[in-house]
ChimeraX commands (.cxc) that place a marker at each C-alpha (Angstrom):
marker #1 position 0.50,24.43,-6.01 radius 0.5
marker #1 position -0.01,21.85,-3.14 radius 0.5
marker #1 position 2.75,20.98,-0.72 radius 0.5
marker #1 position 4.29,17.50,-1.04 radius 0.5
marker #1 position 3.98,15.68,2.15 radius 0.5
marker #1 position 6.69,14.67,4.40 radius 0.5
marker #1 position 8.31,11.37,3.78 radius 0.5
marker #1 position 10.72,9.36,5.91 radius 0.5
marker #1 position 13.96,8.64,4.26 radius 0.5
marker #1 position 14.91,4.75,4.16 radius 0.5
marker #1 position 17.31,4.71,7.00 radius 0.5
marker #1 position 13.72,5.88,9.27 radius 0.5
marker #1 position 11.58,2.96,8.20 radius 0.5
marker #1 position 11.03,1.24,11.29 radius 0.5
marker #1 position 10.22,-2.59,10.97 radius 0.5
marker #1 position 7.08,-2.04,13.63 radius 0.5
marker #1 position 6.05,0.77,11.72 radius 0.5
marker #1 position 5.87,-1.33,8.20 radius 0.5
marker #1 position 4.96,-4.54,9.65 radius 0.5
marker #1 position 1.65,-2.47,11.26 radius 0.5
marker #1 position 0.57,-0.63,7.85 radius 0.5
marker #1 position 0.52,-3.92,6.45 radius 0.5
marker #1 position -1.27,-5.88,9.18 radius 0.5
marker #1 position -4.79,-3.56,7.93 radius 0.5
marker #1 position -6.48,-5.68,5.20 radius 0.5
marker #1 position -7.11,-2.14,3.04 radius 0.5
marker #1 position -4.01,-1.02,3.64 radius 0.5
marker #1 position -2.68,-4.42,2.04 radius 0.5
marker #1 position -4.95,-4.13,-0.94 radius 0.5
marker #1 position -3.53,-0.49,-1.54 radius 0.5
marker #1 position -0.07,-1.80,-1.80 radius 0.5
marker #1 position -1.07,-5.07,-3.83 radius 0.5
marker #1 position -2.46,-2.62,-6.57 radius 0.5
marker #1 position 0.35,-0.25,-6.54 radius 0.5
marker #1 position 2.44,-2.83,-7.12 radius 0.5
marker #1 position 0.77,-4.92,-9.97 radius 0.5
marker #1 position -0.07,-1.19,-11.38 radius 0.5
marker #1 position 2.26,1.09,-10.67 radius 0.5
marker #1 position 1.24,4.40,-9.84 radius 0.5
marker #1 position -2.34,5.70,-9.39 radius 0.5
marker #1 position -4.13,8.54,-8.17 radius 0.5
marker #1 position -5.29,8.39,-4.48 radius 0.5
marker #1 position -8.94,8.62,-6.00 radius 0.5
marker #1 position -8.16,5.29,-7.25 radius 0.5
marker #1 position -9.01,4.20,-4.17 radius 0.5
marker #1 position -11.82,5.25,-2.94 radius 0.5
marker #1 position -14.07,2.15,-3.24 radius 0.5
marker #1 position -12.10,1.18,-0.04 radius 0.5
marker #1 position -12.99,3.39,2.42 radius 0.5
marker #1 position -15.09,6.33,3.01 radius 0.5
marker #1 position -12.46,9.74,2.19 radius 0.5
marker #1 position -11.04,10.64,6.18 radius 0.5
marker #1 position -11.03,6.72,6.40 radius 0.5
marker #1 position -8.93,6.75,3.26 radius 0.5
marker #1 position -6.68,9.62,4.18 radius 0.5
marker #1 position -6.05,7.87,7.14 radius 0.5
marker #1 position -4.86,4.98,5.88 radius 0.5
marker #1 position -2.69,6.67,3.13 radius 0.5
marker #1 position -0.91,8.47,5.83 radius 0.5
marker #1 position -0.03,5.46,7.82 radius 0.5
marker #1 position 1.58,3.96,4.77 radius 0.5
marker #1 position 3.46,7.00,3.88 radius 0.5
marker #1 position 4.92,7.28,7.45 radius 0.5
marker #1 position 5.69,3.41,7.21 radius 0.5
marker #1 position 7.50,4.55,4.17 radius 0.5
marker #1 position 5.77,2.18,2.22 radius 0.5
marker #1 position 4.13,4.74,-0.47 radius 0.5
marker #1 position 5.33,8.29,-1.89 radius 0.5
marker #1 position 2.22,10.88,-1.99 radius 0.5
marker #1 position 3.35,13.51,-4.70 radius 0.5
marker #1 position 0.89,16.36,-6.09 radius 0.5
marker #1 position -0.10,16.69,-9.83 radius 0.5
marker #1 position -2.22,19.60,-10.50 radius 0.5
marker #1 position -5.42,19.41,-8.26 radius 0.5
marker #1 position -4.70,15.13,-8.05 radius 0.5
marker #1 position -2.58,13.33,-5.41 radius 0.5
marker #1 position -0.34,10.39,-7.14 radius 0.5
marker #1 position 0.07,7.55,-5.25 radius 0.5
marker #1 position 3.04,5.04,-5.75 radius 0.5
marker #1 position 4.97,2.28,-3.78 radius 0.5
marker #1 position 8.59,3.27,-2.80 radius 0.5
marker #1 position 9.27,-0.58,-3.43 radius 0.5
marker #1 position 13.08,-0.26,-4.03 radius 0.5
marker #1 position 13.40,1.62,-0.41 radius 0.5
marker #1 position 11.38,-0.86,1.28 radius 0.5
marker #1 position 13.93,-3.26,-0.49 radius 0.5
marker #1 position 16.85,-1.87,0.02 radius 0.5
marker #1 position 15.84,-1.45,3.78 radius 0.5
marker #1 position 13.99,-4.99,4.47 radius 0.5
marker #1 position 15.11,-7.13,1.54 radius 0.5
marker #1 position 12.31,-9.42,0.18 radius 0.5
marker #1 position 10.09,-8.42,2.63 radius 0.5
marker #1 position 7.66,-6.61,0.48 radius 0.5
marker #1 position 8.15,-9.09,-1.77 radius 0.5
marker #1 position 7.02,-12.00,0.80 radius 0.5
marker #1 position 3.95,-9.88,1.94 radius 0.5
marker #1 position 2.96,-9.55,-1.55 radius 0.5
marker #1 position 3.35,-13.16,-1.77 radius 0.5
marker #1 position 1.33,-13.91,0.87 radius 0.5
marker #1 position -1.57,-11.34,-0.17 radius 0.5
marker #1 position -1.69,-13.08,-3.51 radius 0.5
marker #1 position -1.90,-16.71,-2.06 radius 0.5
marker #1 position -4.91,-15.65,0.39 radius 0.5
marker #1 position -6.65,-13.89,-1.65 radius 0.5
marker #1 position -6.08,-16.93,-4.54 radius 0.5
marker #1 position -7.66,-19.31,-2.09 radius 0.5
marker #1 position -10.53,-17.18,-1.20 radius 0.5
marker #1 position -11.39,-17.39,-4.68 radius 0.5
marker #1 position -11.14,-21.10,-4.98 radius 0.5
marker #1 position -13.31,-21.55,-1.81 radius 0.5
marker #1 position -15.76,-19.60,-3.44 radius 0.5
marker #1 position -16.12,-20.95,-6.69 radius 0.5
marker #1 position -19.41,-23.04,-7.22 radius 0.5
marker #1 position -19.40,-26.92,-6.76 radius 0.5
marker #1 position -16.78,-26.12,-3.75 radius 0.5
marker #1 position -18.14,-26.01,0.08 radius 0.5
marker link #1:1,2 radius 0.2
marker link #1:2,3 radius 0.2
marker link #1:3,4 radius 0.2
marker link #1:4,5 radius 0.2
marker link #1:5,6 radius 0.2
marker link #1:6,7 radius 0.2
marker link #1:7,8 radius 0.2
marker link #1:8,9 radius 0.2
marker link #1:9,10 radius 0.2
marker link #1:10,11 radius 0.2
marker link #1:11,12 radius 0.2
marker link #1:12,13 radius 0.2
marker link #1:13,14 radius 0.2
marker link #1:14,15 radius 0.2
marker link #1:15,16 radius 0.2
marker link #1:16,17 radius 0.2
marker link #1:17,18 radius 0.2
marker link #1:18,19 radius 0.2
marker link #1:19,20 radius 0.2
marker link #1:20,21 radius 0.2
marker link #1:21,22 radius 0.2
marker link #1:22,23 radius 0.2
marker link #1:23,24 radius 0.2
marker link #1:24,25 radius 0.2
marker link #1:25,26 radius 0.2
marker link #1:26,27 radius 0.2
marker link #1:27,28 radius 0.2
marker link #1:28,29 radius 0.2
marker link #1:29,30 radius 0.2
marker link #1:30,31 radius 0.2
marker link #1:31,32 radius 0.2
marker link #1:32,33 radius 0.2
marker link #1:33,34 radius 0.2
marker link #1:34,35 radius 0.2
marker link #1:35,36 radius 0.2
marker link #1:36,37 radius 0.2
marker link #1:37,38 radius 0.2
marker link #1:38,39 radius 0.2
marker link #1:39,40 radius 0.2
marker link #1:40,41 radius 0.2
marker link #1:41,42 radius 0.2
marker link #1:42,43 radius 0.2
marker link #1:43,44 radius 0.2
marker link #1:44,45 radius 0.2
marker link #1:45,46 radius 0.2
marker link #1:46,47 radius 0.2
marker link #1:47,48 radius 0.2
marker link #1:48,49 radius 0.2
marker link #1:49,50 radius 0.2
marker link #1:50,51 radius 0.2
marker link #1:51,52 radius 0.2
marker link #1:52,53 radius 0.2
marker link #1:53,54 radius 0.2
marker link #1:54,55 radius 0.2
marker link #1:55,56 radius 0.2
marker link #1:56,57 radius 0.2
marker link #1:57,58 radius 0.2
marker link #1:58,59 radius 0.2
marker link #1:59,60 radius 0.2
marker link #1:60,61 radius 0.2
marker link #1:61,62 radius 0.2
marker link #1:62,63 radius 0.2
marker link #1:63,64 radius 0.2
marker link #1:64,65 radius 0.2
marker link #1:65,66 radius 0.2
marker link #1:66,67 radius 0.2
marker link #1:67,68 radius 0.2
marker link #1:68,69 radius 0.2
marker link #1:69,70 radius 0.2
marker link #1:70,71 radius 0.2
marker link #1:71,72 radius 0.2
marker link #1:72,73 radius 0.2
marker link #1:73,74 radius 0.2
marker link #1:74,75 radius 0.2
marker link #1:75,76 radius 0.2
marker link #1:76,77 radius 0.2
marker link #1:77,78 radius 0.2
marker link #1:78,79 radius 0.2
marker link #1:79,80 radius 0.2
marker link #1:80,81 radius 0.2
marker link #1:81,82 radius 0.2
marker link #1:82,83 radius 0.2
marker link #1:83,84 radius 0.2
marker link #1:84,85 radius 0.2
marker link #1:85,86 radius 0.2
marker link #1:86,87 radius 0.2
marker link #1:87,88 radius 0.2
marker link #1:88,89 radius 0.2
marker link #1:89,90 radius 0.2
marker link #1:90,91 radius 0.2
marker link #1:91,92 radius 0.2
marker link #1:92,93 radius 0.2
marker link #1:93,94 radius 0.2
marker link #1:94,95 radius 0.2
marker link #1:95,96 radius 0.2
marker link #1:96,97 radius 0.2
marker link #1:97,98 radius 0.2
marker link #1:98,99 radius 0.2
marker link #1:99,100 radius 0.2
marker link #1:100,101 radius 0.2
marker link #1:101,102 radius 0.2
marker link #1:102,103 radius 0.2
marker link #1:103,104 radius 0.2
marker link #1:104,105 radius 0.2
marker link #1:105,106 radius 0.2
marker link #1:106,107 radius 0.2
marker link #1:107,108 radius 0.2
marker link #1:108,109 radius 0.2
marker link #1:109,110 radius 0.2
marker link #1:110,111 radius 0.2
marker link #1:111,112 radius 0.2
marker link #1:112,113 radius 0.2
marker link #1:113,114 radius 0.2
marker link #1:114,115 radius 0.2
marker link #1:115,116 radius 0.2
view
């Protein structure tokens, strides 16, 4: 059976730590999904980066304390460890979500036709 990786407990999450996971635009998109979908398998995410690129950034978000990586049979399930993040920054996962979801609403809207 595969080992569960190490995860900080909420009194570790460092506010550098978090606020750097989330400054990487993949990294963001990882945690926008987790949290409109709840939890996924880490092949979920693929699209977004080659594998060592992904691993990467999977393990910079689990040391931020922003995910939980726990093994299911051969799989890897991914999910966000929002109420930590809350209980240790309040509403600032909330506010970064925010934010993600207003960019990423106006990107659209500058890109629909008729608009230049």
């Amino acid at each position: 059976m595969p080992k569960s990786p190490r995860h900080p407990q909420p009194n570790q999450f460092a506010l550098s730590a978090v606020l750097e996971a989330l400054s990487d635009p993949i990294r963001r998109k990882i945690v926008q999904q987790l949290s409109q979908q709840g939890e996924r398998s880490c092949s979920t995410f693929g699209a977004y980066a080659s594998k060592t690129n992904l691993s990467y950034h999977l393990a910079r978000l689990r040391l931020a304390g922003l995910v939980r990586i726990r093994p299911e049979g051969r799989r890897r399930m991914l999910s966000l460890r929002y109420d930590d993040m809350e209980a240790r920054f309040p509403g600032l996962l909330r506010a970064v979500l925010a934010s993600a979801r207003n960019e990423r609403s106006k990107i659209k809207t500058s890109e629909a036709p008729g608009r230049g």
